[in-house]
C-alpha positions in Angstrom: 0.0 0.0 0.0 0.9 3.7 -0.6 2.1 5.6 2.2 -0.4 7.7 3.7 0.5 10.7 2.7 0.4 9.3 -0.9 -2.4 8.1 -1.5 -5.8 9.9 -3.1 -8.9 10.3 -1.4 -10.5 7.5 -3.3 -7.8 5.2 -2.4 -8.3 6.1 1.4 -11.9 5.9 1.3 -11.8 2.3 -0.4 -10.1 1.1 2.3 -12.9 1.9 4.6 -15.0 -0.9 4.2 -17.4 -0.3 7.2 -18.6 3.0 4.7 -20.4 2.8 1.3 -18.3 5.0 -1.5 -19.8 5.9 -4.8 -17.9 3.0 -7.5 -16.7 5.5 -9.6 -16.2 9.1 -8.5 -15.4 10.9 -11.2 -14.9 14.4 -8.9 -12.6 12.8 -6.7 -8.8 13.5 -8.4 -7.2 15.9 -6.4 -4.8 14.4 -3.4 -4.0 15.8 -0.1 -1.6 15.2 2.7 -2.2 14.6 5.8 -1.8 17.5 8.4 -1.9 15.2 12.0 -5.1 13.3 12.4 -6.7 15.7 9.7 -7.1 16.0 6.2 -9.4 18.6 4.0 -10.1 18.0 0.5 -12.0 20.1 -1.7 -12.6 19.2 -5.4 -14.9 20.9 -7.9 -17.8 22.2 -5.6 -17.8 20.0 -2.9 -15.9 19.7 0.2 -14.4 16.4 1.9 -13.8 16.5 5.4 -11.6 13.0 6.9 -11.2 13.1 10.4 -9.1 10.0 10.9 -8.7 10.7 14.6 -12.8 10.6 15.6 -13.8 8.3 12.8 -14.9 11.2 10.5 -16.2 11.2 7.3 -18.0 13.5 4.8 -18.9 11.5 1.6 -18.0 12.1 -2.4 -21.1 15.0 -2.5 -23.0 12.1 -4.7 -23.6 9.7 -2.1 -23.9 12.6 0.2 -26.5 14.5 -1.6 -28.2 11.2 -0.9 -27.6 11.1 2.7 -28.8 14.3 4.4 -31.4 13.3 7.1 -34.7 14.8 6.8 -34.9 16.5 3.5 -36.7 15.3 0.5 -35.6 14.9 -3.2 -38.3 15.2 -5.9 -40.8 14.9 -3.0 -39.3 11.5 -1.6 -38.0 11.5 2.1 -34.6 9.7 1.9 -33.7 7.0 3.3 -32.5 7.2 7.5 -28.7 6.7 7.8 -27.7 3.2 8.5 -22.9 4.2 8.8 -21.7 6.4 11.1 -20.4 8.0 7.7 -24.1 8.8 6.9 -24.9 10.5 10.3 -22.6 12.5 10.0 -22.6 14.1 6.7 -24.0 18.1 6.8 -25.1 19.8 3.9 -24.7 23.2 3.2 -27.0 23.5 0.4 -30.7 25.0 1.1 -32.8 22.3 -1.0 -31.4 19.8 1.8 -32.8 22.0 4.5 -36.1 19.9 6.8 -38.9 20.0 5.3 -42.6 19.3 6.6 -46.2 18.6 5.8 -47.0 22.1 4.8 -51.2 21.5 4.8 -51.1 19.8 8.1 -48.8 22.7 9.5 -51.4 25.9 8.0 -54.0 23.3 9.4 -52.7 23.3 13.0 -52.4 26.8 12.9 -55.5 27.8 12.3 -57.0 25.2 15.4 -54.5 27.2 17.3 -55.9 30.6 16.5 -59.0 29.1 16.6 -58.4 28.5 20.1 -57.3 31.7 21.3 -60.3 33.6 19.8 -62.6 31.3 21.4 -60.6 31.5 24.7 -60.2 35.0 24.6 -63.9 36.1 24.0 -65.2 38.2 27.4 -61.6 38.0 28.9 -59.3 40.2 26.3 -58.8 41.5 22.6 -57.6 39.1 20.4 -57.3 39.2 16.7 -54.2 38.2 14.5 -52.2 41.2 12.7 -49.7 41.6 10.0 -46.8 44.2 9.6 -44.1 44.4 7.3 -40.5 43.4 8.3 -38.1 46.4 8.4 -36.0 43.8 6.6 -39.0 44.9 3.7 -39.1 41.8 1.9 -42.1 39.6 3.8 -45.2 40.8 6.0 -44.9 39.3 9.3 -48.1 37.7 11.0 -48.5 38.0 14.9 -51.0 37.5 17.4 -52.3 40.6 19.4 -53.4 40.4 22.9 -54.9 43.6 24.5 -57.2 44.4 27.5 -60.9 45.1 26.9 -61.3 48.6 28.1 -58.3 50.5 26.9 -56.9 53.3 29.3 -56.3 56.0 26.4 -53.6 57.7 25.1 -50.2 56.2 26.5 -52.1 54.4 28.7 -50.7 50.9 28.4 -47.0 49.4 28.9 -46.4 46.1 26.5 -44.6 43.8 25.7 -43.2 41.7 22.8 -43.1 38.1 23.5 -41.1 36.2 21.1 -41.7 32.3 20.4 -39.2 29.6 20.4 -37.9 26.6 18.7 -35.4 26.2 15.2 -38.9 26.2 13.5 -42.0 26.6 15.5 -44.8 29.5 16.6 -46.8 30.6 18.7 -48.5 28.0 20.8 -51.5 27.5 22.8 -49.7 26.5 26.3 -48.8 30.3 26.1 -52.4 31.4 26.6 -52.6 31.0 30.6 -49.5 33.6 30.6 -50.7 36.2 28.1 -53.8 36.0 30.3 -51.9 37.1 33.5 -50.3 40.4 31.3 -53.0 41.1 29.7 -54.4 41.3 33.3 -52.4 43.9 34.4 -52.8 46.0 31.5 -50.4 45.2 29.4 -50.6 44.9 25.7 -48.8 41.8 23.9 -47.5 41.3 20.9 -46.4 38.0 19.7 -44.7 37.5 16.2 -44.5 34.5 14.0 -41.5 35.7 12.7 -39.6 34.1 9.5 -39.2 30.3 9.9 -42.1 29.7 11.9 -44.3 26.7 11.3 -48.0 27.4 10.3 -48.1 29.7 6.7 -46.3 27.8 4.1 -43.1 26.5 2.7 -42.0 30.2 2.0 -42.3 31.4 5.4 -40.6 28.5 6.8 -38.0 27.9 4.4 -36.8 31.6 4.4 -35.5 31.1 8.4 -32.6 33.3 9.2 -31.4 32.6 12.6 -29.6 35.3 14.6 -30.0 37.7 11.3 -33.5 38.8 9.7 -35.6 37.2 11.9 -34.2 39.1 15.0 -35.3 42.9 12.4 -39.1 40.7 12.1 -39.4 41.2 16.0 -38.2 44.4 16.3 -40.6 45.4 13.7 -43.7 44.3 16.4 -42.2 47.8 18.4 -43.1 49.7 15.1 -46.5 48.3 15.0 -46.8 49.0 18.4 -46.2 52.2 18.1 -49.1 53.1 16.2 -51.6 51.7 18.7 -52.6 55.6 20.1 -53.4 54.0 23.4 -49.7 52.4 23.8 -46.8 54.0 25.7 -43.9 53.6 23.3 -41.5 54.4 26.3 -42.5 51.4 28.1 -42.1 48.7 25.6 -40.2 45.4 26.9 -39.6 42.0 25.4 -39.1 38.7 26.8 -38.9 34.9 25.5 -37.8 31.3 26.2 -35.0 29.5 24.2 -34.8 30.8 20.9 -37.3 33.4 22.0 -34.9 34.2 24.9 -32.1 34.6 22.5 -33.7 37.0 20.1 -34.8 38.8 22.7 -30.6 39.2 24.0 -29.7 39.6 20.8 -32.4 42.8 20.6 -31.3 44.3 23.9 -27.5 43.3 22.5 -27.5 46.3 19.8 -26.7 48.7 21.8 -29.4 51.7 21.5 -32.2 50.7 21.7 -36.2 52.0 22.7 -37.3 48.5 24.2 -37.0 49.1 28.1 -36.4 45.5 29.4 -36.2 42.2 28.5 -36.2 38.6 30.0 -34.4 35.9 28.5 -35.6 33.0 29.8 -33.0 29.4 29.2 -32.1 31.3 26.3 -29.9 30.0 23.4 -26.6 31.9 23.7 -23.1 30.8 21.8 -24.3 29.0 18.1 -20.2 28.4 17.8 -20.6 26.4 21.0 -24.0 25.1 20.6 -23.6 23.2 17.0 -20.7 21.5 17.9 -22.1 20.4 21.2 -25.7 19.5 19.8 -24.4 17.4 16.7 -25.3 16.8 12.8 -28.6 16.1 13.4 -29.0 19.6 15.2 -26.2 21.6 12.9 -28.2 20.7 9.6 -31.0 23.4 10.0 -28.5 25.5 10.6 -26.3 24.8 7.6 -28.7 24.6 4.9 -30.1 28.2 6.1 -29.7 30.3 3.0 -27.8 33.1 5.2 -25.3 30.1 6.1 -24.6 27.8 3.9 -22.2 26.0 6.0 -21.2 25.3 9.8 -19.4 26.8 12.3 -15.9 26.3 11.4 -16.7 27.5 7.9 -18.2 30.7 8.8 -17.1 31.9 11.8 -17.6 35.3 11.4 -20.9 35.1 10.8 -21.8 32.6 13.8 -20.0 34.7 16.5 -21.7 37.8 14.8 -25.5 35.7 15.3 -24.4 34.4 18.7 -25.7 37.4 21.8 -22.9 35.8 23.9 -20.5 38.1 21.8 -22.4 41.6 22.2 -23.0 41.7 25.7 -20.8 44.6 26.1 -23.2 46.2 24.0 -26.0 46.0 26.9 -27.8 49.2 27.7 -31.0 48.0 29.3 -31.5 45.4 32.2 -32.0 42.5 31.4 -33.3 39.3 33.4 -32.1 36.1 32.8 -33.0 32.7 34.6 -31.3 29.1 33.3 -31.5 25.5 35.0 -28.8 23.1 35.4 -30.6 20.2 34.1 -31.8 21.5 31.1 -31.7 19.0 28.4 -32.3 21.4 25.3 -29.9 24.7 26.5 -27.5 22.9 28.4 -26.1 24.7 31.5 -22.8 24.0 29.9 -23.8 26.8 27.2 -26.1 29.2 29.0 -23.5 29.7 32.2 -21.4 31.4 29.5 -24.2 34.0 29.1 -24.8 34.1 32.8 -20.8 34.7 33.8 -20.5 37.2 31.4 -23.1 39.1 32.2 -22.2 38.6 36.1 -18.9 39.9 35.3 -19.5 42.8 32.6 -23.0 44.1 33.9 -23.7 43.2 37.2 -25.6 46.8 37.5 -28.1 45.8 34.1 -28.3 42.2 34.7 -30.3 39.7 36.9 -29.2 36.5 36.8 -30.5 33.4 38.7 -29.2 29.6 38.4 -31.7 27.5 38.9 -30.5 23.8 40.4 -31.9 20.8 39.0 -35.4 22.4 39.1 -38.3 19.9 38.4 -38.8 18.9 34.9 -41.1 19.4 32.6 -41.5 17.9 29.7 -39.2 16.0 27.4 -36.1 18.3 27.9 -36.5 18.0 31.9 -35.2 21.2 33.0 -35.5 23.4 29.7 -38.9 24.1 30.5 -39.1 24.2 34.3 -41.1 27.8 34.3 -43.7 27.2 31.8 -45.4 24.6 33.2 -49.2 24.0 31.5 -51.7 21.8 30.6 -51.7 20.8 27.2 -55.5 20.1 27.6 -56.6 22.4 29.7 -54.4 25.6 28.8 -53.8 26.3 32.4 -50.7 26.6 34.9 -49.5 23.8 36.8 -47.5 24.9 39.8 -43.9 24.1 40.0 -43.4 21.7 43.3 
């Protein structure tokens, strides 16, 4: 055999027999050295990662293209990955990015609004709203919760209350809390902003973690704004997970008009968070259109969507609560957010560690504080 450092990729790969390799790859002619346990490859439009050290290995981008977990092609799911090879390979290319039953989504969407308006009727104003993203290339829907009898001009605080998961929205389980607000006079705001589940394939499929979607929730503060009987100078914002890490990465900029905010087990550090989490995780990241790649291949622009990296920035307070046994925001990545603010703005920021609280849910900790009933849409107290 050729030494190592000799030998082309396909002559590597073929001695893997534990991994399928396309016969014949045409695309596969350069050679490479190896630097350590590490070797990078990139022939005509594709890339080839070998990790000899951790068992490694991105496929020849033909059997890859086949590979990519959750996606379709032509409308066909493909197949689950049966190597460790398979598991591991990440697209970077959009078409490859999840995909979903798009009827059944618009359909669950509309029992959940259906819900609210029935649930709201006597108690508070409810109706669904659109606005156009200050990004000015989509409308954004939201939900709109408001008291009954409005106070008059300026006479309201609100609050915009941001939705989490990769791809999600707004939920029913939230109704028992927007209840409580909208109880003590506050107006709430709550947008389905780009990526959310429930209006199409375009909505969802034009997802821009840490980037445009963060401007589609600021623009619920412009709509705000023209509601003549809310204060514009008492405008907060507050969320959990991803909701919690838009609403950092708003109070993050800088200047800002939003008074307050509450991240709640917020997502903090993507550089951290996508190598932790895995390929199964990092690929609705990667196949974002504003990504189109991971991580080490875009640094820059995964520091510059991760708050952990602004929190100098911070002009407004800020509360934020985490829980050591959260299984979705690991404690490993949200004390990184909770040190830094300890140590660079112990004057803006609360900040409260919550030990092993009781769980809640399939991610045990991750969901500790919003605690409901699925079936009856009310509160069930924490022990």
């Amino acid at each position: 055999a050729l030494p190592l450092a000799h030998r082309s990729a396909y002559e590597i790969l073929r001695d893997l027999p534990s991994h399928r390799i396309s016969p014949s790859p045409p695309r596969m002619q350069e050679r490479f050295h190896m630097s350590g346990a590490l070797a990078r490859l990139a022939p005509a439009g594709a890339r080839l990662v070998i990790a000899l050290a951790v068992g490694v290995l991105v496929l020849t981008p033909e059997v890859g293209a086949q590979q990519q977990g959750g996606a379709r092609t032509n409308g066909t799911r493909r197949p689950a990955p049966t190597t460790r090879a398979e598991s591991l390979y990440v697209s970077a290319d959009p078409a490859d990015h999840s995909t979903r039953d798009w009827a059944e989504d618009i359909k669950n969407r509309e029992a959940i609004d259906s819900t609210y308006a029935a649930r709201s009727a006597g108690v508070m104003d409810f109706k669904k709203i659109t606005y156009r993203s200050p990004v000015g290339d989509m409308d954004i829907p939201a939900f709109l919760f408001q008291p009954l009898n409005k106070r008059g001009a300026k006479g309201h605080a609100a609050m915009i209350w941001v939705h989490g998961g990769v791809h999600s929205s707004w939920g029913a389980t939230m109704l028992p809390f927007v209840k409580e607000a909208v109880e003590r006079g506050y107006v709430v705001i709550a947008p389905d902003y780009r990526g959310s589940t429930g209006y199409g394939e375009a909505h969802y499929r034009a997802i821009d973690y840490g980037a445009k979607e963060v401007d589609d929730v600021y623009g619920a503060y412009d709509y705000l704004k023209t509601l003549p009987h809310v204060d514009a100078e008492r405008v907060g914002v507050m969320g959990w997970s991803h909701g919690g890490f838009i609403t950092a990465h708003l109070l993050f900029r800088g200047e800002t008009p939003l008074k307050a905010g509450a991240a709640i087990v917020p997502v903090t550090n993507l550089v951290f968070r996508l190598g932790y989490k895995g390929p199964r995780y990092q690929r609705d990241f990667s196949t974002q259109p504003g990504l189109r790649g991971l991580p080490h291949e875009k640094q820059d622009e995964y520091v510059k969507r991760s708050p952990l990296y602004s929190v100098e920035k911070l002009q407004r307070p800020i509360l934020v609560h985490v829980a050591t046994n959260d299984e979705d925001v690991n404690y490993v990545e949200d004390q990184q957010l909770v040190w830094k603010l300890r140590a660079l703005k112990p004057d803006l920021a609360e900040t409260k560690v919550y030990v092993d609280p009781a769980p809640w849910g399939a991610s045990v900790g991750h969901a500790f504080s919003r605690r409901v009933d699925s079936k009856t849409l009310e509160r069930v107290d924490s022990p």
